[in-house]
N, CA and C atoms as an extended XYZ file, in Angstrom:
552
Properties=species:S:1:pos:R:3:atomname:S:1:resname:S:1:resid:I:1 pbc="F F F"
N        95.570      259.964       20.045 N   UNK     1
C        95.376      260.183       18.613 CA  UNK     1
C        93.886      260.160       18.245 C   UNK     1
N        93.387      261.080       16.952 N   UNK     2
C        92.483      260.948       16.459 CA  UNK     2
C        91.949      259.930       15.417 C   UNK     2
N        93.298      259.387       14.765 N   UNK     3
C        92.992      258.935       13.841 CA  UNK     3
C        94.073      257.908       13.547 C   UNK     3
N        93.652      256.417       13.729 N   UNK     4
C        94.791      254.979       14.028 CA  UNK     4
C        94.512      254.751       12.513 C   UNK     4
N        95.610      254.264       12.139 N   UNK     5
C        96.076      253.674       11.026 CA  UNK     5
C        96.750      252.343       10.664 C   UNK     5
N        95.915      251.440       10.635 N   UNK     6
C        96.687      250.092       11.256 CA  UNK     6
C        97.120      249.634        9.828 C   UNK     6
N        98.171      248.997        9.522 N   UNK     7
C        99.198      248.796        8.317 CA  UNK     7
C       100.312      247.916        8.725 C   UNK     7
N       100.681      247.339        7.440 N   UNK     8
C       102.240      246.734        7.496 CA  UNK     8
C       103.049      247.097        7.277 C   UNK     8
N       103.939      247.568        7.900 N   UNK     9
C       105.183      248.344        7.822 CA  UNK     9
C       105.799      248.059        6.436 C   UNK     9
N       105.510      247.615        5.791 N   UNK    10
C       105.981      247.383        4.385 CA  UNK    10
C       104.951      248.123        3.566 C   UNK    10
N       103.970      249.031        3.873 N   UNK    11
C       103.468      249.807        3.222 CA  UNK    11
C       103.035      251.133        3.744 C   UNK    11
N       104.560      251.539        4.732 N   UNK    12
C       104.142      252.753        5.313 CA  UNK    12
C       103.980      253.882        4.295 C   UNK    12
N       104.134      253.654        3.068 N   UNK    13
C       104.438      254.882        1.909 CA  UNK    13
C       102.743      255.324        1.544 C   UNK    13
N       101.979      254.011        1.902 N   UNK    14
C       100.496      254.302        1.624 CA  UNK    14
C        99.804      254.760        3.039 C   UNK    14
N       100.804      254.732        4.251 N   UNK    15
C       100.087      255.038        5.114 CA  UNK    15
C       100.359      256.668        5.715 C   UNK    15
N       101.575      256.791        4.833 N   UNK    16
C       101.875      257.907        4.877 CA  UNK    16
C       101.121      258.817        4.065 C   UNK    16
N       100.574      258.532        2.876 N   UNK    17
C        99.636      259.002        2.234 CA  UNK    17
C        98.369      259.607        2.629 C   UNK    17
N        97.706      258.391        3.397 N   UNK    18
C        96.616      258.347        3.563 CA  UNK    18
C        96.976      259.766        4.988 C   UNK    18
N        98.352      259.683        5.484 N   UNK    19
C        98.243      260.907        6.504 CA  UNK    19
C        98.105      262.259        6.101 C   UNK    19
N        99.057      262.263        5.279 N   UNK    20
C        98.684      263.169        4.393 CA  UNK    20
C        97.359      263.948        3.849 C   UNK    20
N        96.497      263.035        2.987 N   UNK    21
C        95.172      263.179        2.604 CA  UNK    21
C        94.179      263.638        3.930 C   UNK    21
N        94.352      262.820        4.800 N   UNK    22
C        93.577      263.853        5.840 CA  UNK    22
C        94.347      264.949        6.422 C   UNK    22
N        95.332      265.019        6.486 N   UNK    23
C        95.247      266.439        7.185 CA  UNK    23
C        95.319      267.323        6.872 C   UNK    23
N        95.281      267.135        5.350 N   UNK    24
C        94.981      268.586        4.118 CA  UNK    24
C        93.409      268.252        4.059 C   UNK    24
N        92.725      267.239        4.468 N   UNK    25
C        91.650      267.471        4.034 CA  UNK    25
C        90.720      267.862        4.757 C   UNK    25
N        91.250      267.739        6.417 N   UNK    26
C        90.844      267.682        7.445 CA  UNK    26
C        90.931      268.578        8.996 C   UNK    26
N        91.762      269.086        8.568 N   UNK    27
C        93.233      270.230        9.189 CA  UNK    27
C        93.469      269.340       10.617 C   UNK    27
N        94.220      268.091       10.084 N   UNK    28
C        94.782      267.501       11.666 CA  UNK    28
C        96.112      267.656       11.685 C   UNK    28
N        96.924      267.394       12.778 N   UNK    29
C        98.124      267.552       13.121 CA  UNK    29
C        98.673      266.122       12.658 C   UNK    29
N       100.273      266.296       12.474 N   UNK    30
C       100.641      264.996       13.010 CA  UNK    30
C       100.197      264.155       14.153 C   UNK    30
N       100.331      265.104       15.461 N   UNK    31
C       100.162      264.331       16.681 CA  UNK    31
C        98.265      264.036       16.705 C   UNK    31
N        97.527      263.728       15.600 N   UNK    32
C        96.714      263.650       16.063 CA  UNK    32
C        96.572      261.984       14.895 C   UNK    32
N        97.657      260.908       14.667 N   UNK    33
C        97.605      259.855       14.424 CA  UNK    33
C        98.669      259.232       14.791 C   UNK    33
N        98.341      257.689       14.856 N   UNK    34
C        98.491      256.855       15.239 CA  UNK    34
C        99.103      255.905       14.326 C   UNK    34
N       100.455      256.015       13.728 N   UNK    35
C       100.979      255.672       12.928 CA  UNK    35
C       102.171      254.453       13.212 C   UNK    35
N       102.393      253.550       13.361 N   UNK    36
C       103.289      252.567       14.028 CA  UNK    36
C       104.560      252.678       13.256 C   UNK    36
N       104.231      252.807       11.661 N   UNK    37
C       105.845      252.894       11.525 CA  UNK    37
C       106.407      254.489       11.169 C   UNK    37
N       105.642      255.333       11.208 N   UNK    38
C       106.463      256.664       11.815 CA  UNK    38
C       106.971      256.956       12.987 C   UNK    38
N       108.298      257.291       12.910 N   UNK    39
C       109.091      257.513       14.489 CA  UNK    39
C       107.902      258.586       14.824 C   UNK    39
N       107.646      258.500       16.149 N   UNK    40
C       106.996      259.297       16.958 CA  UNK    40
C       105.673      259.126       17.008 C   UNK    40
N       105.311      258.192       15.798 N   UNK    41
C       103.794      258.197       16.023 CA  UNK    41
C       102.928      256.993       15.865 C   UNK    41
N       103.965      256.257       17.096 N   UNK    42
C       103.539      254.964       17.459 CA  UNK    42
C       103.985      254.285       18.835 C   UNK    42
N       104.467      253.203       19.020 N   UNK    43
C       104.451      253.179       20.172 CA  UNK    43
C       105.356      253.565       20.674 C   UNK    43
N       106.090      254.037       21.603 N   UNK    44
C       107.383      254.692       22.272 CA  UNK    44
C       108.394      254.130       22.674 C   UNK    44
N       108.988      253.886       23.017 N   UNK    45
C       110.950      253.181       22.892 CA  UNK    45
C       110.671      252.724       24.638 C   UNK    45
N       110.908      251.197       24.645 N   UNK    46
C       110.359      250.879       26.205 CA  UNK    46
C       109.164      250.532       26.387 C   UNK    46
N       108.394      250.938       25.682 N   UNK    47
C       106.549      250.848       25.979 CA  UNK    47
C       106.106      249.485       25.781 C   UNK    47
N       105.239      248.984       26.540 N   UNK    48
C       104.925      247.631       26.263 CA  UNK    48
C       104.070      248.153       24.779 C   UNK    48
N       104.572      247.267       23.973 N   UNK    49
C       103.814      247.312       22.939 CA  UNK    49
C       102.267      247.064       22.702 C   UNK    49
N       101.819      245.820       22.941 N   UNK    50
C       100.503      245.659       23.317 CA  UNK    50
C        99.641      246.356       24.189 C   UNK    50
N       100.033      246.920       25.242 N   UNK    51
C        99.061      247.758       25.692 CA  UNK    51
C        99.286      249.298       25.440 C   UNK    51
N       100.231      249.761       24.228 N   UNK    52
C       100.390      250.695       24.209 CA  UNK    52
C        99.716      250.576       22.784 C   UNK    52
N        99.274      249.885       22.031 N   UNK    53
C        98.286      249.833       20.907 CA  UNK    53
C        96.774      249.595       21.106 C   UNK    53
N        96.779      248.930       22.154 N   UNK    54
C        95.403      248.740       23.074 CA  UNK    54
C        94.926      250.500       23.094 C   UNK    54
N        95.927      251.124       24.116 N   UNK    55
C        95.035      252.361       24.647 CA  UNK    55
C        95.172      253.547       23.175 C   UNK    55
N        95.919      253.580       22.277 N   UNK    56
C        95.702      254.028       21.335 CA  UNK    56
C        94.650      253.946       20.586 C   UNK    56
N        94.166      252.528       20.498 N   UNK    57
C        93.074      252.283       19.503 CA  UNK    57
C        91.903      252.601       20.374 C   UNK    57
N        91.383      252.514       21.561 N   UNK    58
C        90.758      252.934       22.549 CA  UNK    58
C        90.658      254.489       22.226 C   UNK    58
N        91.393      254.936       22.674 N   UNK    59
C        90.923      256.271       22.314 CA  UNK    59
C        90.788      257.062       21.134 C   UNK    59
N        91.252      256.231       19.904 N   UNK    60
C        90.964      257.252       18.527 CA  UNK    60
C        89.559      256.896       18.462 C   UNK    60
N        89.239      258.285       17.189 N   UNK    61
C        87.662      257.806       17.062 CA  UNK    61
C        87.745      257.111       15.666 C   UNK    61
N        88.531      257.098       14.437 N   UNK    62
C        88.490      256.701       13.663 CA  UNK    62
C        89.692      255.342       13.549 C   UNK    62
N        89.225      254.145       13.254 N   UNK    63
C        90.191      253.555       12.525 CA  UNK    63
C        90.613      252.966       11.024 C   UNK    63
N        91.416      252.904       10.596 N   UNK    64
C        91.310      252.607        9.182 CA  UNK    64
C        92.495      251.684        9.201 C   UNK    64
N        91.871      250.561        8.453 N   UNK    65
C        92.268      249.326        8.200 CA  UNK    65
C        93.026      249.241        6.471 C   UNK    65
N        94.630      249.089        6.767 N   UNK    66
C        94.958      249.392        5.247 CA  UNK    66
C        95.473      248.055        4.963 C   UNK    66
N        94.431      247.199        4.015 N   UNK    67
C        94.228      245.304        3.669 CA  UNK    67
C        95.057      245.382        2.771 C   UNK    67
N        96.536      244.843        2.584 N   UNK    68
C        96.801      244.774        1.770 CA  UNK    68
C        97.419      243.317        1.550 C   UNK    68
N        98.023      242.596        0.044 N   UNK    69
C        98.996      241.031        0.333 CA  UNK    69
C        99.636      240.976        1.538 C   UNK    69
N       100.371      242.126        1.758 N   UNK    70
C       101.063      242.171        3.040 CA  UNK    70
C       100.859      242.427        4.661 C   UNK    70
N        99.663      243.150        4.793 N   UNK    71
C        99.175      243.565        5.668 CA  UNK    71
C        98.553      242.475        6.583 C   UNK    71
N        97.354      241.515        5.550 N   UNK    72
C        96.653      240.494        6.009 CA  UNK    72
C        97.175      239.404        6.776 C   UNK    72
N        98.918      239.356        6.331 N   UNK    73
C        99.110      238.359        7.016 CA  UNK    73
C        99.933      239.003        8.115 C   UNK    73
N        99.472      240.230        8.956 N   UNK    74
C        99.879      240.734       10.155 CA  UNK    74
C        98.750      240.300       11.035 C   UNK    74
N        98.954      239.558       12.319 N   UNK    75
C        98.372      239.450       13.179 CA  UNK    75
C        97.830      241.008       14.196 C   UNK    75
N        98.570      241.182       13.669 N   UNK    76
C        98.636      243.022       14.747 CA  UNK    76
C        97.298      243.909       13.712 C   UNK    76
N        97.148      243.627       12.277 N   UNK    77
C        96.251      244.308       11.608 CA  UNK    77
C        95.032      243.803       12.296 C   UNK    77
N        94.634      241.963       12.333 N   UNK    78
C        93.394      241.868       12.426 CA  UNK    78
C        93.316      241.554       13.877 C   UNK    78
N        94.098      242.026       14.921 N   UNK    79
C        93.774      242.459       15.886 CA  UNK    79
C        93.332      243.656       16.554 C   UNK    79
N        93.995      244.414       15.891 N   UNK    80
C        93.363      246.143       15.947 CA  UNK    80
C        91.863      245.941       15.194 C   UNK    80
N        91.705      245.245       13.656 N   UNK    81
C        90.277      245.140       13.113 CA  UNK    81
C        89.528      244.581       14.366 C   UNK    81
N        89.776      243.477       14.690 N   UNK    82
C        88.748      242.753       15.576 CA  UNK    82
C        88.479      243.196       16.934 C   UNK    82
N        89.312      243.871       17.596 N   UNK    83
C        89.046      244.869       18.988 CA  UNK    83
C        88.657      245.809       18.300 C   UNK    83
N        88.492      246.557       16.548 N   UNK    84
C        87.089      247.782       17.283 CA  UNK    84
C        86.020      247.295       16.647 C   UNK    84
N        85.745      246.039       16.123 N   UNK    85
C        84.584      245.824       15.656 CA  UNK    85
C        83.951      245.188       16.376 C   UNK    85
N        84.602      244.578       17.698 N   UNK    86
C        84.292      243.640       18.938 CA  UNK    86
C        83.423      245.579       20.047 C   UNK    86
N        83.772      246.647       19.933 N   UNK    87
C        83.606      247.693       20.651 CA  UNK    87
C        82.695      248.114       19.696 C   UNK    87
N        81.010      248.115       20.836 N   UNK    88
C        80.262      248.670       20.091 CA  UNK    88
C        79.867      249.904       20.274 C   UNK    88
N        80.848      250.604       21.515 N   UNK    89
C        80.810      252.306       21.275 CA  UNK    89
C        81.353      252.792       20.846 C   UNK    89
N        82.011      252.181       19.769 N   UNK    90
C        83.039      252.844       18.891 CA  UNK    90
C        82.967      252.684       17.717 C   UNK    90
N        82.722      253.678       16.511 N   UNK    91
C        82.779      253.274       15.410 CA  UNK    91
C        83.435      252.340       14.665 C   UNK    91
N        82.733      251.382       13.994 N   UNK    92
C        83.117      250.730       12.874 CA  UNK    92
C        84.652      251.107       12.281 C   UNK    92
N        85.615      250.314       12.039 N   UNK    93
C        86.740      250.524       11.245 CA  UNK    93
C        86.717      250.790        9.675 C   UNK    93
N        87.023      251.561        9.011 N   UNK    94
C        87.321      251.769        7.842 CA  UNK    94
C        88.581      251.285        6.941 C   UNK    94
N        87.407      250.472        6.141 N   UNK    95
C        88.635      249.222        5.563 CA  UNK    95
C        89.206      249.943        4.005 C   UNK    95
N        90.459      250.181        3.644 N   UNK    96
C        90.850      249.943        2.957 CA  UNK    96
C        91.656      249.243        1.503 C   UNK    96
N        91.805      249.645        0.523 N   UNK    97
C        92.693      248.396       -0.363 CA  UNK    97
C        93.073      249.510       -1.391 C   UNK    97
N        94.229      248.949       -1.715 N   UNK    98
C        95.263      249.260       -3.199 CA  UNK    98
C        94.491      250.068       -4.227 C   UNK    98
N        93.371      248.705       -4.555 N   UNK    99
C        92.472      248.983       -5.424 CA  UNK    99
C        91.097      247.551       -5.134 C   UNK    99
N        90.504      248.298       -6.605 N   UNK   100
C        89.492      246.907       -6.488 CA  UNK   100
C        89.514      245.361       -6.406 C   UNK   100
N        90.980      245.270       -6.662 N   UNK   101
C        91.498      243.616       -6.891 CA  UNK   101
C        91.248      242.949       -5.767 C   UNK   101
N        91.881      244.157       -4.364 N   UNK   102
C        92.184      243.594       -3.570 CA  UNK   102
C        91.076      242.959       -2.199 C   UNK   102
N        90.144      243.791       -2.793 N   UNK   103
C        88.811      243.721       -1.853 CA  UNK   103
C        88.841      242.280       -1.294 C   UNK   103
N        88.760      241.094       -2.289 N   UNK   104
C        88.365      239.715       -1.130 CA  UNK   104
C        89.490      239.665       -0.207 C   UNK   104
N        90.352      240.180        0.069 N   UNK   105
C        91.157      239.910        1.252 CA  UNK   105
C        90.433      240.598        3.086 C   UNK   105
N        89.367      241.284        2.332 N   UNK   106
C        88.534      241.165        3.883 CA  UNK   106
C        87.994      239.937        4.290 C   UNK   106
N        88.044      239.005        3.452 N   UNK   107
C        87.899      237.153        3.828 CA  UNK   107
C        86.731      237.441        4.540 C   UNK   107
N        87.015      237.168        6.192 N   UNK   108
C        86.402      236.794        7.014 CA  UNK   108
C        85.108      237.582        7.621 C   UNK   108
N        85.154      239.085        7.187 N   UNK   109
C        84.591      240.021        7.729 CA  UNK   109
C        84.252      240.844        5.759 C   UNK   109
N        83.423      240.293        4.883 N   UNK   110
C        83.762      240.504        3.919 CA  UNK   110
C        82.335      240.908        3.753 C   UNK   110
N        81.564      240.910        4.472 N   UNK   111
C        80.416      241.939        4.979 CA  UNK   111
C        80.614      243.373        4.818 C   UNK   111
N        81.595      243.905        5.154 N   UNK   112
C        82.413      245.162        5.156 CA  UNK   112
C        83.160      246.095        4.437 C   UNK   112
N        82.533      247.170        3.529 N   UNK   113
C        82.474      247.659        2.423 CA  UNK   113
C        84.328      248.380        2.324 C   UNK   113
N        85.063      247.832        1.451 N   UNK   114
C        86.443      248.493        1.389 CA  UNK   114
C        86.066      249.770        0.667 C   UNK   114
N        87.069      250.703        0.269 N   UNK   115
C        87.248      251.929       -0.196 CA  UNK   115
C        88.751      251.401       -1.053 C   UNK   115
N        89.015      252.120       -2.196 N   UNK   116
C        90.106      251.531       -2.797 CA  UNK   116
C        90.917      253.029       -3.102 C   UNK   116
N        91.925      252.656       -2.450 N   UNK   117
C        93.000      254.105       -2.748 CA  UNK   117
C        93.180      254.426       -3.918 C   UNK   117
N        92.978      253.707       -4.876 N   UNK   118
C        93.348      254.056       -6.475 CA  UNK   118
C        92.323      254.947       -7.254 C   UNK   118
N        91.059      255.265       -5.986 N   UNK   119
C        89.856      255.502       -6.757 CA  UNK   119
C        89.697      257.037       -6.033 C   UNK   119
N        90.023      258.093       -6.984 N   UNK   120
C        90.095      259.309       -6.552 CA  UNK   120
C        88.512      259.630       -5.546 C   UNK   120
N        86.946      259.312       -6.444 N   UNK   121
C        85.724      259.303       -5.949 CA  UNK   121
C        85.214      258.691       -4.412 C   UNK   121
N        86.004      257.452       -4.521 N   UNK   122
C        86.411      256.820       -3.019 CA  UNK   122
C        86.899      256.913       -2.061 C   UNK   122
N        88.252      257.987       -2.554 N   UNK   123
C        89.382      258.675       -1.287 CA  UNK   123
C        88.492      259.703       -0.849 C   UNK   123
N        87.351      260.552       -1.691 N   UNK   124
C        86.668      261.726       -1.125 CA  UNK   124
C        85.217      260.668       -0.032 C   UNK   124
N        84.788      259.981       -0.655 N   UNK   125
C        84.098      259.162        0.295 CA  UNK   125
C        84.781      259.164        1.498 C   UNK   125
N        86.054      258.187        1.790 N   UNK   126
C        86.889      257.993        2.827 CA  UNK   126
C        86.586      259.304        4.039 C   UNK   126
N        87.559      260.393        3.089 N   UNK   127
C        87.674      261.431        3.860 CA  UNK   127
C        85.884      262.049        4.422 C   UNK   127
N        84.631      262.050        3.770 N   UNK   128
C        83.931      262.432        4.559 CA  UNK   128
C        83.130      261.503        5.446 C   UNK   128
N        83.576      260.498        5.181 N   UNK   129
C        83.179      259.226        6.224 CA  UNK   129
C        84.577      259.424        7.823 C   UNK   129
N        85.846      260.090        7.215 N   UNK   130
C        86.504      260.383        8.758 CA  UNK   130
C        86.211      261.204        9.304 C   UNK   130
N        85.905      262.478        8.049 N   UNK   131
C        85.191      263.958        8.792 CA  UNK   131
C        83.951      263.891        9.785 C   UNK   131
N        83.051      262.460        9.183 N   UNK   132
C        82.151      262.471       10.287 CA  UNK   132
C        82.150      262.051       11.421 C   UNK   132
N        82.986      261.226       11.295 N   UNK   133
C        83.423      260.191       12.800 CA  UNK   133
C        83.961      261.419       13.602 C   UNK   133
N        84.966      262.094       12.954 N   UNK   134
C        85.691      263.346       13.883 CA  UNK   134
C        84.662      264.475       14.062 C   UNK   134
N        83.644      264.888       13.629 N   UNK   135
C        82.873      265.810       13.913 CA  UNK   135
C        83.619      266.908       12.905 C   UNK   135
N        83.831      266.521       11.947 N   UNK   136
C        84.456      267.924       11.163 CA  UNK   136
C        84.420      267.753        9.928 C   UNK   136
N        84.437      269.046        9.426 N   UNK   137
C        83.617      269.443        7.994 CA  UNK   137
C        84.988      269.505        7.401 C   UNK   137
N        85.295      268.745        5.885 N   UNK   138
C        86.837      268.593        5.185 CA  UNK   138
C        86.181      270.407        4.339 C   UNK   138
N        87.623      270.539        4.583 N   UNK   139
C        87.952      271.942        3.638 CA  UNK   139
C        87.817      271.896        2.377 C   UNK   139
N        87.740      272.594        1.401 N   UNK   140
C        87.611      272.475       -0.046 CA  UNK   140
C        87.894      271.826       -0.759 C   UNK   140
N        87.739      270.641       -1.540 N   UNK   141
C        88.233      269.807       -2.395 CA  UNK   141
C        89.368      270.160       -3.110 C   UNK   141
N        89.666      271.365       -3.326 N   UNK   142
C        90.885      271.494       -4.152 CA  UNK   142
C        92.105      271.652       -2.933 C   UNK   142
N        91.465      271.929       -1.918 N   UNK   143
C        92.624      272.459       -1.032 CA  UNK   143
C        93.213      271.295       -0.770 C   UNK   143
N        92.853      269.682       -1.155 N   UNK   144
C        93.429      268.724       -0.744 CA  UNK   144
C        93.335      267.618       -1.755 C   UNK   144
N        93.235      268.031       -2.642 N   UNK   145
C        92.940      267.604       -4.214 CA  UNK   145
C        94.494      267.010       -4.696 C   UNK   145
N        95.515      267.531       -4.286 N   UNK   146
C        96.627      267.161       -4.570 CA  UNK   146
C        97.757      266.098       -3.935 C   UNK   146
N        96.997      265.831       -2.509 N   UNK   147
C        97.328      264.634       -1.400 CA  UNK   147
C        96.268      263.915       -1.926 C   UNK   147
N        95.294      263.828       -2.220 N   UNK   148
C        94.516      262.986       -2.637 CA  UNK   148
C        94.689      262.350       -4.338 C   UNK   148
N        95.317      263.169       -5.217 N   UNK   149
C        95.839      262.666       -6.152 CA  UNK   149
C        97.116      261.478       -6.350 C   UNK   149
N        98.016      262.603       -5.299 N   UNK   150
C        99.558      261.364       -4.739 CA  UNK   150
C        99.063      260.043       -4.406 C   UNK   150
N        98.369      260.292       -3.371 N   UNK   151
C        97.489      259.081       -2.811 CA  UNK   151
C        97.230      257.933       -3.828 C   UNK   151
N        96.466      258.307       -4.544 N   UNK   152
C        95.785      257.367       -5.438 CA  UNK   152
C        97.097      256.994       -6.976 C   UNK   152
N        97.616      257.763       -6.962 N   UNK   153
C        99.200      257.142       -8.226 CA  UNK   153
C       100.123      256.218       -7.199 C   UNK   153
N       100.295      256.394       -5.614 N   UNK   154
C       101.172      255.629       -5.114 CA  UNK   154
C       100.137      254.047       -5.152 C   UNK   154
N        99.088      254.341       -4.631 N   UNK   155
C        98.201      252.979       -4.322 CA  UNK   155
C        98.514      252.142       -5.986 C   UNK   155
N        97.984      253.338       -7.171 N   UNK   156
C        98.401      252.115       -7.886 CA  UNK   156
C        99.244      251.607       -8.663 C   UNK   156
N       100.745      252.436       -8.120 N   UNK   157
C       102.253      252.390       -8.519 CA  UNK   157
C       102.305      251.105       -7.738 C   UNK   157
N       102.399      251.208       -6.515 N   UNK   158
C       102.570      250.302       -5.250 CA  UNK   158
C       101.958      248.869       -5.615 C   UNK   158
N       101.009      248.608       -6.184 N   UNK   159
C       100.176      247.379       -6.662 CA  UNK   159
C        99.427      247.643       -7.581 C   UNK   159
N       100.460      247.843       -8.457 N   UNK   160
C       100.113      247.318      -10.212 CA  UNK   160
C       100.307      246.022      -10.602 C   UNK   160
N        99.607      245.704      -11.677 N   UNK   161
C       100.113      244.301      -11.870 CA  UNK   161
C       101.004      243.893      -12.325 C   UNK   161
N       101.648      244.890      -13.375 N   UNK   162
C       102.893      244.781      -13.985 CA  UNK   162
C       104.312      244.605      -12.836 C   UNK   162
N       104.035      245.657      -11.836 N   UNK   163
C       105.109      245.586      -10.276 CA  UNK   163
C       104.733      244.091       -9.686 C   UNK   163
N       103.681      243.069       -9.738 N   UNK   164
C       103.127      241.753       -9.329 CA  UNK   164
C       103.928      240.736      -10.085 C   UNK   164
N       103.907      241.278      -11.562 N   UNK   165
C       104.187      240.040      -12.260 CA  UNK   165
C       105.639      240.203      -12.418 C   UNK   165
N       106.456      241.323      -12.300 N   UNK   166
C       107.727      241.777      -12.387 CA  UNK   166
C       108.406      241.004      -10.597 C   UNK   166
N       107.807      240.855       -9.830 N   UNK   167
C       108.103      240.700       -8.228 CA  UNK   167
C       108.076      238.882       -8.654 C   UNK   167
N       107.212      238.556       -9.424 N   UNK   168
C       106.921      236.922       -9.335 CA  UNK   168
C       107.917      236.405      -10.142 C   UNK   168
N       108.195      237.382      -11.235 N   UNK   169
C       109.578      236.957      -11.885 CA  UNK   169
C       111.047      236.785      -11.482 C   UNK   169
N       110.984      237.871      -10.979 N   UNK   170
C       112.288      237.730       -9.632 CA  UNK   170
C       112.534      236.714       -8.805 C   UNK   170
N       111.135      236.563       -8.253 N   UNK   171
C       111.091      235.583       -7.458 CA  UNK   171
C       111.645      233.990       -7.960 C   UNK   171
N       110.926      233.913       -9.214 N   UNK   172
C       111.292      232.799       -9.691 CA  UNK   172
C       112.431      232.348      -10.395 C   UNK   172
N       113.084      233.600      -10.447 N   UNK   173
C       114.569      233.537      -11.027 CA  UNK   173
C       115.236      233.135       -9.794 C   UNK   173
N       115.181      233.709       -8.547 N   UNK   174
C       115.915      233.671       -7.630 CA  UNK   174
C       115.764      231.977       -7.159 C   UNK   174
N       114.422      231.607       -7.165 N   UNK   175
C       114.483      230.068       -6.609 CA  UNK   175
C       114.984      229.106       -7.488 C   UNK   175
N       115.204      229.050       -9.111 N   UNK   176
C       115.583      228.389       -9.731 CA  UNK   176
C       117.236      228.278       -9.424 C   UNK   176
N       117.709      230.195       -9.712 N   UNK   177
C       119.144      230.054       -9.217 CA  UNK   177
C       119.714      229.348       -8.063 C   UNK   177
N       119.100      229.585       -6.980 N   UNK   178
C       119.482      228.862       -5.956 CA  UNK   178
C       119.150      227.520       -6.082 C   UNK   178
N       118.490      226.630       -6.442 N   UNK   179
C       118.849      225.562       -7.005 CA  UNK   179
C       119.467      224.959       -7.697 C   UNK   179
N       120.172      225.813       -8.421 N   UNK   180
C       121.103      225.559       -9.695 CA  UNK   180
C       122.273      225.518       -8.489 C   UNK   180
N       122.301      227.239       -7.486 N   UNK   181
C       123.775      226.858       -6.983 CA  UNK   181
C       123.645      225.230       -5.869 C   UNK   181
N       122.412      225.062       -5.285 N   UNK   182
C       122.755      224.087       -4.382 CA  UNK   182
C       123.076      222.863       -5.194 C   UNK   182
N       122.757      222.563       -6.117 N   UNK   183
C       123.088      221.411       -6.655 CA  UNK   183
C       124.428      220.991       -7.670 C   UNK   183
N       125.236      222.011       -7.364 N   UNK   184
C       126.337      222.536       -8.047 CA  UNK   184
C       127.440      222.181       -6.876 C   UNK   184
């Protein structure tokens, strides 16, 4: 693959996006990413997993890091981050987020400038920061103006605050109820 996409399977809808956005913006194939929770474009049925994410990330030239509540607490995210930032013939990873909220969740490595999917000006950054890593010039802005729009309404459908405070409510209905039934 050309282009690894490291994520939590609980936000393949943004990583599907972000596939999207490059390869209208970029003219890549499917088979040219590295997608873990798309069938086919991750590790293979049987495959040791770990070294079949090892030689993936090894050979893409771009990686992009998608930080999200959920993501961070994948060990598999900041292991892919930390093997290519540990590789110094290999470009730097490209960190992502939702939006601007989410930026301090690069914590540890917070040195490291995110890009925020919600920010149409930023997704075109993104894309000519992959175009350069790949050696390739993105096609016309409009020709991909419309994956790059989706892009940026899912990032901030996906983590709005209203979907935050609506999720915390649930939540807290659900733990009260179940206390009500255990003590019943």
């Amino acid at each position: 693959p050309l282009v690894f996409i490291s994520h939590s399977h609980s936000d393949k809808v943004l990583a599907r996006g972000l596939c999207a956005l490059l390869r209208d913006a970029l003219a890549l194939g499917p088979e040219d990413f590295f997608v873990s929770s798309e069938e086919g474009r991750g590790v293979a049925p049987a495959a040791n997993i770990q070294q079949s994410v090892q030689a993936a990330l090894s050979s893409a030239s771009t990686l992009i890091v998608l930080l999200t509540p959920r993501s961070v607490l994948s060990r598999w995210v900041w292991l892919e981050a930390g093997t290519r930032l540990g590789q110094t013939h290999m470009a730097n990873p490209l960190f992502v987020c939702p939006s601007a909220r989410y930026t301090p969740l690069l914590g540890p490595i917070g040195e490291q400038k995110a890009l925020n999917l919600d920010n149409e000006n930023e997704l075109v950054e993104l894309v000519t920061a992959v175009g350069k890593t790949l050696q390739r010039t993105p096609r016309d802005f409009l020709s991909y103006k419309p994956a790059l729009s989706d892009l940026a309404a899912t990032a901030a459908r996906e983590y709005s605050v209203t979907r935050e405070r609506r999720a915390a409510a649930v939540s807290w209905v659900k733990r009260d109820w179940l206390a009500v039934a255990l003590a019943v």
